[in-house]
C-alpha positions in Angstrom: -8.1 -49.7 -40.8 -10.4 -50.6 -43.9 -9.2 -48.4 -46.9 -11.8 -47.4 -49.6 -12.1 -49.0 -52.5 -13.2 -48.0 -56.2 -12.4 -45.0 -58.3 -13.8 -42.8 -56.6 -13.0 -41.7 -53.0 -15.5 -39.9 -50.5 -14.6 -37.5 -47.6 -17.4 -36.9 -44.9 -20.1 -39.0 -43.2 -22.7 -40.9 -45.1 -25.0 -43.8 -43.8 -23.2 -44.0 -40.4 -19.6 -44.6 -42.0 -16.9 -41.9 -41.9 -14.8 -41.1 -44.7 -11.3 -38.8 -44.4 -7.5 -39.5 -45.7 -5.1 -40.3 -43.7 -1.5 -40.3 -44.8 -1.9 -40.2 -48.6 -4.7 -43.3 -47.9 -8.1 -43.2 -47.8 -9.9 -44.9 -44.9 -13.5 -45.5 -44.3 -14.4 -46.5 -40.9 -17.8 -46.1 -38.6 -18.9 -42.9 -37.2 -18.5 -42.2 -33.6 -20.0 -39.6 -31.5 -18.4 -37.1 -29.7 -16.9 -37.9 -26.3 -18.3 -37.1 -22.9 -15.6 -35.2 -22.4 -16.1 -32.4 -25.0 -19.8 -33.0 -25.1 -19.5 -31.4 -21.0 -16.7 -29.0 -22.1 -17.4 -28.0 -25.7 -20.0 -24.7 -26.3 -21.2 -26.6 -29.6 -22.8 -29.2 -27.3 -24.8 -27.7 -24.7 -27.9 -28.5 -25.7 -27.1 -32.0 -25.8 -25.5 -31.4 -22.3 -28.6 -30.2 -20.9 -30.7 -32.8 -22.4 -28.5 -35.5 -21.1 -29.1 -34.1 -17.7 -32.9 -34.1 -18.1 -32.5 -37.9 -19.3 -30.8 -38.5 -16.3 -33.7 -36.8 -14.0 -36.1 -38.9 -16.2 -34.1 -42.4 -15.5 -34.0 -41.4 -11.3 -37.6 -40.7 -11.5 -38.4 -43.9 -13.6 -36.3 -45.8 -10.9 -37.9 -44.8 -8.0 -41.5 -45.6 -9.2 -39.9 -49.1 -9.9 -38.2 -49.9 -6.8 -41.4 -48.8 -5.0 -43.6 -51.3 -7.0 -40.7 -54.3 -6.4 -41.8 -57.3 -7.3 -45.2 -56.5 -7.4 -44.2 -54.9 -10.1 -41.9 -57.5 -12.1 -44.7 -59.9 -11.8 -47.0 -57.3 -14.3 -44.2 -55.4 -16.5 -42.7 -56.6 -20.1 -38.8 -56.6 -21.0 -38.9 -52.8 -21.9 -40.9 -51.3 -19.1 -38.2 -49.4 -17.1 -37.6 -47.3 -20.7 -41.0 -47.0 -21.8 -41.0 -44.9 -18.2 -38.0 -43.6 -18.6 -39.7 -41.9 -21.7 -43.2 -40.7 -19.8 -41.0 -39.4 -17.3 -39.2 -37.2 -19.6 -42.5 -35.8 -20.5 -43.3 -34.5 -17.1 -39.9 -33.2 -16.7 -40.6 -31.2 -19.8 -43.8 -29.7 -17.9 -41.7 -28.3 -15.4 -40.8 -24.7 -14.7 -36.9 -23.5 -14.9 -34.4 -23.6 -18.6 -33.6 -26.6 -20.4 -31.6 -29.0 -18.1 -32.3 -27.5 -15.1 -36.5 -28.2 -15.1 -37.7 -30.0 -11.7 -38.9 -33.4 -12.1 -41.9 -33.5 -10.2 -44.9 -35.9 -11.0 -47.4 -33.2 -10.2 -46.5 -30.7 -12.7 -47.8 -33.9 -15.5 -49.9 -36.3 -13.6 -51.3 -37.7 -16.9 -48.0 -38.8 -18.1 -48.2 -41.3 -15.5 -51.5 -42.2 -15.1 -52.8 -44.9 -17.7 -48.9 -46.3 -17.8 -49.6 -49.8 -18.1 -46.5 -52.2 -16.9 -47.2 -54.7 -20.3 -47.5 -52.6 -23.1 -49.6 -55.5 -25.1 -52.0 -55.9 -22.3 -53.2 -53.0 -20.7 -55.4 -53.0 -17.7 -58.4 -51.3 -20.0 -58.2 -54.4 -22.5 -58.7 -56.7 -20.2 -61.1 -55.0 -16.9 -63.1 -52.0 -17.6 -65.0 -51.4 -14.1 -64.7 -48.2 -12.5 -62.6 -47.3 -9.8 -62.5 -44.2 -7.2 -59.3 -43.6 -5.5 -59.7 -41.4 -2.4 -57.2 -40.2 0.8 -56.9 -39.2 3.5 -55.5 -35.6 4.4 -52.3 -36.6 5.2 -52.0 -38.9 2.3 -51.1 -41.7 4.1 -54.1 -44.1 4.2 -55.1 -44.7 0.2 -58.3 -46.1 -1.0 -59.3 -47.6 -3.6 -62.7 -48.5 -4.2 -64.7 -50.4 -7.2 -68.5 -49.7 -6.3 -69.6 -52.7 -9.0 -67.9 -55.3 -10.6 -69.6 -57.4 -13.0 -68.9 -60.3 -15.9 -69.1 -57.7 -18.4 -66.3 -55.6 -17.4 -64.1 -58.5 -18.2 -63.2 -58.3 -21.9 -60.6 -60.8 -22.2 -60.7 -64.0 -19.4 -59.0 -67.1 -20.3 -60.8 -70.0 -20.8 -59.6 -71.8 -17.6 -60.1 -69.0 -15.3 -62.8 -69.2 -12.6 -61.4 -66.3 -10.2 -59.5 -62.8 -11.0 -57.7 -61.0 -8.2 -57.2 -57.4 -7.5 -53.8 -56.1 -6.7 -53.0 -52.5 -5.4 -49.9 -51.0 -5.4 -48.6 -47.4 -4.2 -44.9 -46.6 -5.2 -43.3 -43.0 -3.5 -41.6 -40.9 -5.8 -40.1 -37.4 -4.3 -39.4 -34.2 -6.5 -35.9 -34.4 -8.2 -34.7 -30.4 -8.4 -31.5 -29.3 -10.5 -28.9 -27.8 -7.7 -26.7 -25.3 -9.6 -23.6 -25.4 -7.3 -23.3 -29.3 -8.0 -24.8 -28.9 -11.7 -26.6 -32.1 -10.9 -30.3 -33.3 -10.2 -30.5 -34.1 -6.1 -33.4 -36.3 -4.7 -35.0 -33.3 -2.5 -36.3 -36.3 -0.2 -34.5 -39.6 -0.3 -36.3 -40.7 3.2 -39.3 -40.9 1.3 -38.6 -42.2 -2.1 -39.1 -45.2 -3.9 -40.9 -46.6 -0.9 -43.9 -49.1 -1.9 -46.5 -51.5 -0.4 -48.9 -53.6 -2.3 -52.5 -55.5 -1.0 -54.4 -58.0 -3.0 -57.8 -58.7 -3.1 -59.5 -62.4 -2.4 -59.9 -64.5 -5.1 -63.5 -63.5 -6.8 -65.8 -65.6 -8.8 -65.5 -64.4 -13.0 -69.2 -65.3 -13.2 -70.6 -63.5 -10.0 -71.3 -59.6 -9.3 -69.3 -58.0 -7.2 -70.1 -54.9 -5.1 -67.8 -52.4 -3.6 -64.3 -54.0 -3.8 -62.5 -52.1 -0.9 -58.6 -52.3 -1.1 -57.0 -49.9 1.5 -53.0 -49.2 1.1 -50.7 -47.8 4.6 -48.0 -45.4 3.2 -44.8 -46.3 4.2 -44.5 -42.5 5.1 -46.2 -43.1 8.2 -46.8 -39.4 9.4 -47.4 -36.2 7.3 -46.3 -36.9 3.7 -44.3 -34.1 2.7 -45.6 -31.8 -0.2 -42.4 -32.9 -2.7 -43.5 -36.1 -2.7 -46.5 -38.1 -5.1 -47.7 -41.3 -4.8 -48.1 -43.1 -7.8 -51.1 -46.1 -7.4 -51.5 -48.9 -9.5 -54.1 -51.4 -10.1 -53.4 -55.0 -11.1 -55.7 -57.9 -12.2 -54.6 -61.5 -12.4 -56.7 -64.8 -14.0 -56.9 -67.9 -11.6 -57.5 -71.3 -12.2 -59.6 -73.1 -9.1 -58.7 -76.7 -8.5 -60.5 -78.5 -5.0 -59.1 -75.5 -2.7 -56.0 -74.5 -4.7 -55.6 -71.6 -6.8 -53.2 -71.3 -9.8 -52.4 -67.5 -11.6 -52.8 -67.8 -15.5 -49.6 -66.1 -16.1 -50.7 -64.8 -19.3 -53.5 -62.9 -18.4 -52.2 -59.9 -15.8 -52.2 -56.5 -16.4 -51.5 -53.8 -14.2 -51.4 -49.6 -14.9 -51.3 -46.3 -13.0 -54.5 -45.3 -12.1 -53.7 -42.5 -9.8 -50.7 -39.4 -8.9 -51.7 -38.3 -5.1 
C-alpha cells in the first residue's frame, strides 16, 4: 500500500484519495464506495437504494425502446444513445405517482421526455428536415399513420452536395409500463408479450429538388389485436441522403437523422 509522504500526514478523504493510519503507518490510497451489500442493508443508504432502483426502471425502459427500433435504429443512433435514454427515461419515471423507488415507469405520465429524442445527438432530425408531420391512429392503436401533407426543397436545411434523393423511415418501438412489486422489491414488466416489439417502413426514394405532397407512411403494430392500456408506442421518423447513379441508389452515411416524434 502507498504510504504518505512529507511532514505532514492527512486523515480523511480529499480529491478522491483516502487517507487513515494503519499500524503506526500512514497510508493513502483511492476512495472506494460503499458496497452493494451495505448500500441494500445499511439505513444511511436508502436513498441511494431507492435511486438505484429507479435507474434500473429507467435502463429496462430505455431497453425496450431500443430493441423495438433494432437495427433500424443502430443505423441512426451515436456511441452514447442507449444512456442519453437511459437519462430521459429517468425523467418520466420521476413524473410518476408512488415514493421514491417505487414510482411506475410509464411513458404516458411524461410523453415529452421522449418525444424530440433524437438517436444522433449532433444531428437532430429538426437540423436537417423541417416539414410538418401528423401522426394519427386508429382506435385500437394498431394501425399508425404518419402523414407529411407537403414536402418541399426548403424544408431541407442541410443536404449534402451529392445527394439527389432523401428517404423517409418510420419506426414504432412498444414499450409496456414497468410497476414496482413490493413483495419482490423489484420493478416487473406488467406486459412482457408486448414489449420492446418494433417494425419499421421506408418511404421511396424522392427527388431533393421536387415538391412533394402528402407522404403517407402507414406502420402494423406488432400487437395485432387491442393494444392494452399499459402499453405506449413510441414512433420515430428518420431521413437518409442518397446518391443516384444510372438506377442505383447509395445512402450518404453522414447525413441521417432520426427522433421521436410521437408517444401513442
Amino acid at each position: 500500500m502507498p504510504k504518505q509522504k512529507g511532514i505532514f500526514k492527512f486523515k480523511g478523504t480529499i480529491s478522491g484519495q483516502c487517507y487513515y493510519q494503519l499500524n503506526g503507518e500512514y497510508i493513502v490510497r483511492k476512495a472506494v464506495g460503499p458496497s452493494r451489500e451495505r448500500i441494500n442493508t445499511d439505513p444511511a443508504f436508502v436513498n441511494v437504494k431507492r435511486n438505484n432502483q429507479e435507474f434500473a426502471a429507467a435502463t429496462h425502459l430505455s431497453k425496450a425502446i431500443r430493441r423495438g427500433l433494432g437495427d433500424t435504429g443502430k443505423a441512426f443512433q451515436d456511441t452514447y444513445m442507449a444512456s442519453r435514454l437511459t437519462g430521459r427515461c429517468r425523467k418520466v419515471i420521476q413524473k410518476g405517482s408512488g415514493a421514491l423507488g417505487e414510482r411506475e415507469a410509464n411513458l404516458f405520465n411524461h410523453p415529452n421526455a421522449i418525444i424530440g429524442f433524437p438517436l444522433k445527438k449532433e444531428l437532430p432530425l429538426q437540423h436537417i428536415y423541417t416539414a410538418k408531420t401528423v401522426v394519427s391512429t386508429n382506435a385500437n392503436r394498431t394501425i399508425i399513420t404518419v402523414n407529411i401533407p407537403k414536402s418541399d426543397p426548403h424544408n431541407h436545411n442541410q443536404i449534402p452536395e451529392n445527394a439527389t434523393h432523401f428517404q423517409l423511415t418510420v419506426a414504432l418501438s412498444t414499450v409496456s409500463n414497468i410497476a414496482h412489486q413490493p413483495i419482490e422489491n423489484k420493478y416487473i414488466t406488467e406486459e412482457p408479450n408486448c414489449n420492446a416489439l418494433g417494425v419499421a417502413v421506408q418511404s421511396q426514394p424522392l427527388e431533393c429538388k421536387t415538391a412533394h405532397r402528402h407522404i403517407s407512411l402507414q406502420l402494423q403494430s406488432p400487437n395485432t389485436n387491442n393494444t392494452p392500456t399499459n402499453v405506449a408506442h413510441t414512433i420515430w421518423l428518420g431521413i437518409t441522403y442518397l446518391k443516384q447513379q444510372n438506377n442505383e441508389f447509395e445512402s450518404i452515411k453522414t447525413a441521417k437523422a432520426m427522433e421521436c416524434i410521437a408517444v401513442l
